[in-house]
N, CA, C and O of each residue as an XYZ file, in Angstrom:
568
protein
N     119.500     66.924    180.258
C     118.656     67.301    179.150
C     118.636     68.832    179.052
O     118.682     69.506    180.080
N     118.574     69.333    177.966
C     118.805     70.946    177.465
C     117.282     70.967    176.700
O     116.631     70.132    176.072
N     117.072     72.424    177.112
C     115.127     72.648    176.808
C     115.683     73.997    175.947
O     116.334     74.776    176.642
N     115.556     74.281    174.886
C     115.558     75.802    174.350
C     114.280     76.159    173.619
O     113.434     75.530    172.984
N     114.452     77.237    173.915
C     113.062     78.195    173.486
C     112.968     78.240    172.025
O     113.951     78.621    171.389
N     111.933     77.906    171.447
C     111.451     77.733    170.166
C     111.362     78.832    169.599
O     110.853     79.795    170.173
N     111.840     78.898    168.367
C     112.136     80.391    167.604
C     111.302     80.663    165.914
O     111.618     80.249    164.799
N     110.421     81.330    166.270
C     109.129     81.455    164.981
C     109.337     81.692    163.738
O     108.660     81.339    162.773
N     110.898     82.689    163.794
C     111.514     83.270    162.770
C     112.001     82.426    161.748
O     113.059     81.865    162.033
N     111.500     82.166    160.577
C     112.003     81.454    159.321
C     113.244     81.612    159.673
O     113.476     82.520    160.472
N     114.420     80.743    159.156
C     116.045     80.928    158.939
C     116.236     81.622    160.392
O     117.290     82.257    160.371
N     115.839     81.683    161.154
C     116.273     82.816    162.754
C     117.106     82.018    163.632
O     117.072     80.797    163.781
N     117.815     82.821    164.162
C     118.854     81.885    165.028
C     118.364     82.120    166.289
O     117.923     83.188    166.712
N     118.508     80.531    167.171
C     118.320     80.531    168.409
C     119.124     80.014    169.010
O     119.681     79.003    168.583
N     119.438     80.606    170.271
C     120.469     79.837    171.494
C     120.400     80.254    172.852
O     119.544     80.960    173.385
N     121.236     79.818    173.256
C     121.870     79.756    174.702
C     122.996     80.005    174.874
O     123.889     79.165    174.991
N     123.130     81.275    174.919
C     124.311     82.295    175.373
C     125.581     80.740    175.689
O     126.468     80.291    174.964
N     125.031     80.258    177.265
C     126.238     79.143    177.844
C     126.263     78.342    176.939
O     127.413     77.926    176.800
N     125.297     77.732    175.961
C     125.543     76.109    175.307
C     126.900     77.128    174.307
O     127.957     76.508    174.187
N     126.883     77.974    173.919
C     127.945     78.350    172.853
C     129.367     77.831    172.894
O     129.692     77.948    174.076
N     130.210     77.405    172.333
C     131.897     77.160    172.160
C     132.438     79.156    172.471
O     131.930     80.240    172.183
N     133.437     78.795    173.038
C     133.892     80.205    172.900
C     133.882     80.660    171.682
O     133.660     81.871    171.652
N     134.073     80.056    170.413
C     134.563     80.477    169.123
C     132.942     81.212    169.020
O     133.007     82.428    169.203
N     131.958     80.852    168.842
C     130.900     81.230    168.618
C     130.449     82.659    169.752
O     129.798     83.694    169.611
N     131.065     82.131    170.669
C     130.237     83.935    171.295
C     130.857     85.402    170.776
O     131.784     85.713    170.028
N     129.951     86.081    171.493
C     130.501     87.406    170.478
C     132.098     87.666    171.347
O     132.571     86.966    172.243
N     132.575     88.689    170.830
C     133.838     88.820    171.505
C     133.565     90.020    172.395
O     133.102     91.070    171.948
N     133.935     89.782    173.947
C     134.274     90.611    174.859
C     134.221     92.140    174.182
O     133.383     93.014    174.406
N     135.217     92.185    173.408
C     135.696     93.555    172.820
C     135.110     93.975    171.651
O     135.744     94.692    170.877
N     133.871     93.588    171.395
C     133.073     93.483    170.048
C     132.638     95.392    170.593
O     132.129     95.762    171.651
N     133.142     96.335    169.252
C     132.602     97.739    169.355
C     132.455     97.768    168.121
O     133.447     97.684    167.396
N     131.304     97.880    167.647
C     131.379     98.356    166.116
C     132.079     99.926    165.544
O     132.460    100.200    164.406
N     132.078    100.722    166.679
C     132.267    102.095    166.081
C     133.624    101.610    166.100
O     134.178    102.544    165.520
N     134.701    100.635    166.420
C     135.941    100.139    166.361
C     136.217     99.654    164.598
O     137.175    100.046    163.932
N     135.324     98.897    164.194
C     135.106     98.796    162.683
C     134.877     99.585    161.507
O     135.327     99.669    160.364
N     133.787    100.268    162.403
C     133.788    101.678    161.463
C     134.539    102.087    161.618
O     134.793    102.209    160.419
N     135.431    102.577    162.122
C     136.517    103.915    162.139
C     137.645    103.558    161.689
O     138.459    104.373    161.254
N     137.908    101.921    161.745
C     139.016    101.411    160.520
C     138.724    101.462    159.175
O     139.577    101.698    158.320
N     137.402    101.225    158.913
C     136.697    101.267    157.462
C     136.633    102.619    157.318
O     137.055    102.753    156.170
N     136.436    103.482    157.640
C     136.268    104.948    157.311
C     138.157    105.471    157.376
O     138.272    106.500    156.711
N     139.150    105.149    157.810
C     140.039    105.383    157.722
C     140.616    105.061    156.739
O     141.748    105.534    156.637
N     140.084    104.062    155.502
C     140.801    102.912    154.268
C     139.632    104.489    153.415
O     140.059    105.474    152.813
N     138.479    104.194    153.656
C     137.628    105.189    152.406
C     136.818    105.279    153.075
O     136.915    104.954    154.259
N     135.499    105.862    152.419
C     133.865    106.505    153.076
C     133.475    105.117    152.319
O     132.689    104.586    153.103
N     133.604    104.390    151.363
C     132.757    103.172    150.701
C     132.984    102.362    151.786
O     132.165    101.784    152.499
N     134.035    102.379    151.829
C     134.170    101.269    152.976
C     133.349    101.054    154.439
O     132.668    100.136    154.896
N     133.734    102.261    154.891
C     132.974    102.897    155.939
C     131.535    102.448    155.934
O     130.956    101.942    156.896
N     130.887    102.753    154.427
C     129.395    102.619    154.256
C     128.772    101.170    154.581
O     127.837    100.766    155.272
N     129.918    100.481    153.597
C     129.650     99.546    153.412
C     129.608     98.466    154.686
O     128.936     97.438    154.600
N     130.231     98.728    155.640
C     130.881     98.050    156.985
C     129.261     98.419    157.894
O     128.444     97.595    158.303
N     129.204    100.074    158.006
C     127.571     99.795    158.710
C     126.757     99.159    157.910
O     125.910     98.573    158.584
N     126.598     98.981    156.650
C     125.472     98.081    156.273
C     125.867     96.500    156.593
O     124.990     95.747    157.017
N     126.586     96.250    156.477
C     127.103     94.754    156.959
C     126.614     94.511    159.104
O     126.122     93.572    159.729
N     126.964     95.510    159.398
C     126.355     95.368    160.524
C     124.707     95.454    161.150
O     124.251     94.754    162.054
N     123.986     96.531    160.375
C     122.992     96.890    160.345
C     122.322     95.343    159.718
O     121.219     95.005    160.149
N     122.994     94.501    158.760
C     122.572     93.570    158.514
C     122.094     92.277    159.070
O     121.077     91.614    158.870
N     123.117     92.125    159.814
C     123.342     91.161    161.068
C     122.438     91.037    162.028
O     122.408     91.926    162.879
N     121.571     90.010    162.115
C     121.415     90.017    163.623
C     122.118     89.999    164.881
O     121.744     90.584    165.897
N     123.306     89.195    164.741
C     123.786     88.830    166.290
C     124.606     89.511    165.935
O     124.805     89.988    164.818
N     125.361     89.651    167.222
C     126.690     91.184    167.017
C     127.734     89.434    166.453
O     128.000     89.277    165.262
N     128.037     88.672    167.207
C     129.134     87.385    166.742
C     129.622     87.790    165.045
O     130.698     88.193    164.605
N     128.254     87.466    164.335
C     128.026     87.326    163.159
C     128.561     88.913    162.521
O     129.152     88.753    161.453
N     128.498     89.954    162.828
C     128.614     91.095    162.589
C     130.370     91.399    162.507
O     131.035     91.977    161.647
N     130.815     90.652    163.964
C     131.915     91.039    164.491
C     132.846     90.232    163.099
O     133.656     90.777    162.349
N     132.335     88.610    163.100
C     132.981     87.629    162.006
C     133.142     88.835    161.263
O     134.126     89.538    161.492
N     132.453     89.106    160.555
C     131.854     89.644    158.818
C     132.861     90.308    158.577
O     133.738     90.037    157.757
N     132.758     91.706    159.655
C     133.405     93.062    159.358
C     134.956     92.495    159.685
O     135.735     92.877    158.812
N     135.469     91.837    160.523
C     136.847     91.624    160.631
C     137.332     90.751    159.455
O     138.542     90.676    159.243
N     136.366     90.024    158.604
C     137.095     89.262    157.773
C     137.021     90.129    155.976
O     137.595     89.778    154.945
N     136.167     91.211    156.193
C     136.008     92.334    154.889
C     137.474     93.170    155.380
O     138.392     93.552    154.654
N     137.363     93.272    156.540
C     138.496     94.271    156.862
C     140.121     93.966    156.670
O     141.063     94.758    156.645
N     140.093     92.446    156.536
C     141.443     91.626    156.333
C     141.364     91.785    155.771
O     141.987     92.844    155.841
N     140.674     91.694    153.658
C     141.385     91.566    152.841
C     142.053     93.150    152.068
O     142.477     93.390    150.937
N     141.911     93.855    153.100
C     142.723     95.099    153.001
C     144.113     94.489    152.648
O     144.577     94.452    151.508
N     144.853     93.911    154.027
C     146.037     93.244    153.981
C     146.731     92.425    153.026
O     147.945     92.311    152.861
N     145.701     91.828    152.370
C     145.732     90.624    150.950
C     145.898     90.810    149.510
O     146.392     90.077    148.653
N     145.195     92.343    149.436
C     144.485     92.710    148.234
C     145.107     94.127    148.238
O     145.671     94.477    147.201
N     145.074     94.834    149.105
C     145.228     96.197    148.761
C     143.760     97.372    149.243
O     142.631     97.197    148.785
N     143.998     98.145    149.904
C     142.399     98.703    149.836
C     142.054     99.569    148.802
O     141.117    100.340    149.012
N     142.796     99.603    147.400
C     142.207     99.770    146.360
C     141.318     99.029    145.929
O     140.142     99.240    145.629
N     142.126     97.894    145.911
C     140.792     96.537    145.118
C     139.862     96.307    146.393
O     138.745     95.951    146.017
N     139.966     96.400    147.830
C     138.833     96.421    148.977
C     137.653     97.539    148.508
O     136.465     97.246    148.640
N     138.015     98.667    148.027
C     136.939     99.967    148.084
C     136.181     99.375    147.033
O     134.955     99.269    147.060
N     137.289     98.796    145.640
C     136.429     98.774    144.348
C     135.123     97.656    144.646
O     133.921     97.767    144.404
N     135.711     96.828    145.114
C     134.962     95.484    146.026
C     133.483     95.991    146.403
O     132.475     95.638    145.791
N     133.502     96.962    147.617
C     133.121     96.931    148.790
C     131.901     97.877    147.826
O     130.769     97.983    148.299
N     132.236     98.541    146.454
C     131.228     99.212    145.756
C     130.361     98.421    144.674
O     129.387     98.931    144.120
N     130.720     97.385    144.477
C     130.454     96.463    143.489
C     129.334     95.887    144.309
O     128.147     95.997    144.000
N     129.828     95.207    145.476
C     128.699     94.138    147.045
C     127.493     95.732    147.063
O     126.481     95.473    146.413
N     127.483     96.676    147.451
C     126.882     97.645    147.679
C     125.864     98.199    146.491
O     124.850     98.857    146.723
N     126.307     97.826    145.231
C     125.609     97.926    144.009
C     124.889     96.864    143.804
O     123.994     96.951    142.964
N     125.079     95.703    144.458
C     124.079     94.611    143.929
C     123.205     94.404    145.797
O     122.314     93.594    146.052
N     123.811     95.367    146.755
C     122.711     95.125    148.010
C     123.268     93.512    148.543
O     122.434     92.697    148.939
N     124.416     93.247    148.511
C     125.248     92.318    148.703
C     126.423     92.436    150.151
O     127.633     92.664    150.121
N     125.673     92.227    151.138
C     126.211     92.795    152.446
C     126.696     91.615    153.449
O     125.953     91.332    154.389
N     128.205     90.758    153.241
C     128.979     89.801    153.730
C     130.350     89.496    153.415
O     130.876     90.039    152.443
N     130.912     88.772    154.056
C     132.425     88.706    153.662
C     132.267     88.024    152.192
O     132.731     88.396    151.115
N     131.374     86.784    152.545
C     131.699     85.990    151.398
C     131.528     86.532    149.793
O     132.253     86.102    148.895
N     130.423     87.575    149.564
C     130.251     88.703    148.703
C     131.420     89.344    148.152
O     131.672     89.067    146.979
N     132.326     90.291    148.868
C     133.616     90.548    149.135
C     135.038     89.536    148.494
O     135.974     89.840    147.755
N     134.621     88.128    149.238
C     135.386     87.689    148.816
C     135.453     87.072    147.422
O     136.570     86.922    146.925
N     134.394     86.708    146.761
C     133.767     86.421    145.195
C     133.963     86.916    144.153
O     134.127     86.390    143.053
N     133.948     88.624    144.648
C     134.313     89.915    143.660
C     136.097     89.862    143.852
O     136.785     90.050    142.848
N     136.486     89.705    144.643
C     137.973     89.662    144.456
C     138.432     88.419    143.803
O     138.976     88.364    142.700
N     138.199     87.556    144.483
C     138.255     86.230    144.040
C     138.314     86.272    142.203
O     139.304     85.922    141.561
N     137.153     86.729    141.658
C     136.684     87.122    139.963
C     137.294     88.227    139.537
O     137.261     88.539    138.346
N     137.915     88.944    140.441
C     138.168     90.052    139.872
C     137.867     91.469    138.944
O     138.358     92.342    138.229
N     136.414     90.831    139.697
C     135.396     91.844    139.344
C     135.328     93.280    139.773
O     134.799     94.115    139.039
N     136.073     93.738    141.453
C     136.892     95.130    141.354
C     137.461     95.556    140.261
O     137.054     96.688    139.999
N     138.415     95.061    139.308
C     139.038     95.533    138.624
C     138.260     95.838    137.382
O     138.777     96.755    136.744
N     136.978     95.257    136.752
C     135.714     96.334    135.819
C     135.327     97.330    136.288
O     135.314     97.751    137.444
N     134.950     97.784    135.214
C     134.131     99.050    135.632
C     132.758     99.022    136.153
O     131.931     98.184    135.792
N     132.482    100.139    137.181
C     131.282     99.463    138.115
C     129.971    100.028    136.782
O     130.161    101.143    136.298
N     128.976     99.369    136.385
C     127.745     99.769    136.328
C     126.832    100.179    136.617
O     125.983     99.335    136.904
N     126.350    101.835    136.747
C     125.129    102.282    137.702
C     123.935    101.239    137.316
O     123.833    100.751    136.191
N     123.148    100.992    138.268
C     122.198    100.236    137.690
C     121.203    100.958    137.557
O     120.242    100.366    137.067
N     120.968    102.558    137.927
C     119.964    102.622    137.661
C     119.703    103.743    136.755
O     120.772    104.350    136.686
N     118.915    104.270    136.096
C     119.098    105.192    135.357
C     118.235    106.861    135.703
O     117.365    106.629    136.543
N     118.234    108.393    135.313
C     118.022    109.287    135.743
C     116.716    109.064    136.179
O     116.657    109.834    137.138
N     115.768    108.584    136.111
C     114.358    109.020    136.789
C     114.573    107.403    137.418
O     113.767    106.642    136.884
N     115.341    106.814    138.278
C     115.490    106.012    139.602
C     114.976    104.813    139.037
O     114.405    104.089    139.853
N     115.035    104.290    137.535
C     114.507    102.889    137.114
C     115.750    101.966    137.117
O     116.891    102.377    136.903
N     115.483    100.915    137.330
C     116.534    100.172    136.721
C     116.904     99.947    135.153
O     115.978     99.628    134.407
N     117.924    100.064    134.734
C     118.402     99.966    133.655
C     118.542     98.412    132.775
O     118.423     97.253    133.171
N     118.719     98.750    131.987
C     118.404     97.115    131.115
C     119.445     96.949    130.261
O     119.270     97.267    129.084
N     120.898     96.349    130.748
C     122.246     96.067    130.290
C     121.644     96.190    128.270
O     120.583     95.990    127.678
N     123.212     96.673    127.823
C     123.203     96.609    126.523
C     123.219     95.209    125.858
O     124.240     94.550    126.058
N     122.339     94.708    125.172
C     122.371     93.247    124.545
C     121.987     93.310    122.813
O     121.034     93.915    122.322
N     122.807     92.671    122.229
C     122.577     92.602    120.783
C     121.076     92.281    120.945
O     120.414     92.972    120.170
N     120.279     91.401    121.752
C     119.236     90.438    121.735
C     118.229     91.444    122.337
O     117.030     91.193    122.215
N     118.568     92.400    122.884
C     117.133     93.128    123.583
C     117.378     94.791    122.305
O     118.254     95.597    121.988
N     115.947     94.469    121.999
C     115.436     95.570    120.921
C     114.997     96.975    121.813
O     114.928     96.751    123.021
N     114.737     98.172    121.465
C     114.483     99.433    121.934
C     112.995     99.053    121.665
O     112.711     97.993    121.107
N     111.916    100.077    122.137
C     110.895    100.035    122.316
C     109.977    100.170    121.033
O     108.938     99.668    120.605
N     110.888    101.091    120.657
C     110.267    101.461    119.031
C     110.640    100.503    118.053
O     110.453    100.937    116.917
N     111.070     99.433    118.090
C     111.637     98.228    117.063
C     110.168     97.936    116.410
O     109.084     97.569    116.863
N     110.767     98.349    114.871
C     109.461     97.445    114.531
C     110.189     97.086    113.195
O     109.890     97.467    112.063
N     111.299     96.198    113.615
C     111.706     95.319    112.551
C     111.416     93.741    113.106
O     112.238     92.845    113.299
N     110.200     93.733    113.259
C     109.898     91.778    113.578
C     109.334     91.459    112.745
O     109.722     92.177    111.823
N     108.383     90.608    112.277
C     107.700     89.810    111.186
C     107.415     90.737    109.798
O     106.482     91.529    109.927
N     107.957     90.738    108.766
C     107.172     91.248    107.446
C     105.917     90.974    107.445
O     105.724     89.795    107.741
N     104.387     91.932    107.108
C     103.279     91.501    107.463
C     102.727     91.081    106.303
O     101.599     90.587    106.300
């Protein structure tokens, strides 16, 4: 019989180092400044983007997954379309492979990125035939 310690944290992961499969433990050779310094060698977005992916993470495993599988599609894609990527996940606060892989996948690197926010730090409110300016006062004839 296996007893593990009860974990308070909504969505929080709990374990036992031994119950793990090898696939699941972190790797021996897990260095993040090893990740960063490949990501900072492709661009600085990248770079950025790789500590926030880690900083994200709780377990280093999960960290180690993430950043080695953002860091492959260098190889796949090009680290043009990786940077454009890696600024798009970073504009929406979108910090995982699978993020990464969605925007390539759509080919959403290849638009143009949208600041979202505008000079005094608001968020901005996309251009829509359907959304009126503030001063509209073409609604009901009275």
């Amino acid at each position: 019989m296996t007893v593990h310690q009860r974990g308070y944290k909504q969505y929080g992961y709990t374990h036992d180092e031994a119950h793990l499969a090898p696939s699941q433990k972190a790797p021996v050779d897990w260095d993040p400044g090893q990740y960063i310094a490949e990501a900072a060698s492709m661009h600085p977005d990248v770079e950025d983007y790789i500590r926030h992916v880690i900083e994200a993470k709780v377990h280093p495993e999960q960290a180690c997954k993430s950043c080695r599988g953002i860091l492959n599609f260098a190889s796949r894609v090009g680290q043009k379309r990786l940077v454009n990527a890696c600024r798009w996940a970073s504009n929406h606060g979108l910090y995982n492979s699978p993020a990464i892989e969605e925007i390539l996948k759509n080919r959403q690197d290849e638009l143009p990125l949208e600041e979202n926010e505008n000079d005094n730090g608001q968020k901005r409110i996309p251009a829509h035939e359907n959304i009126r300016e503030k001063d509209y006062s073409g609604c009901c004839p009275g």
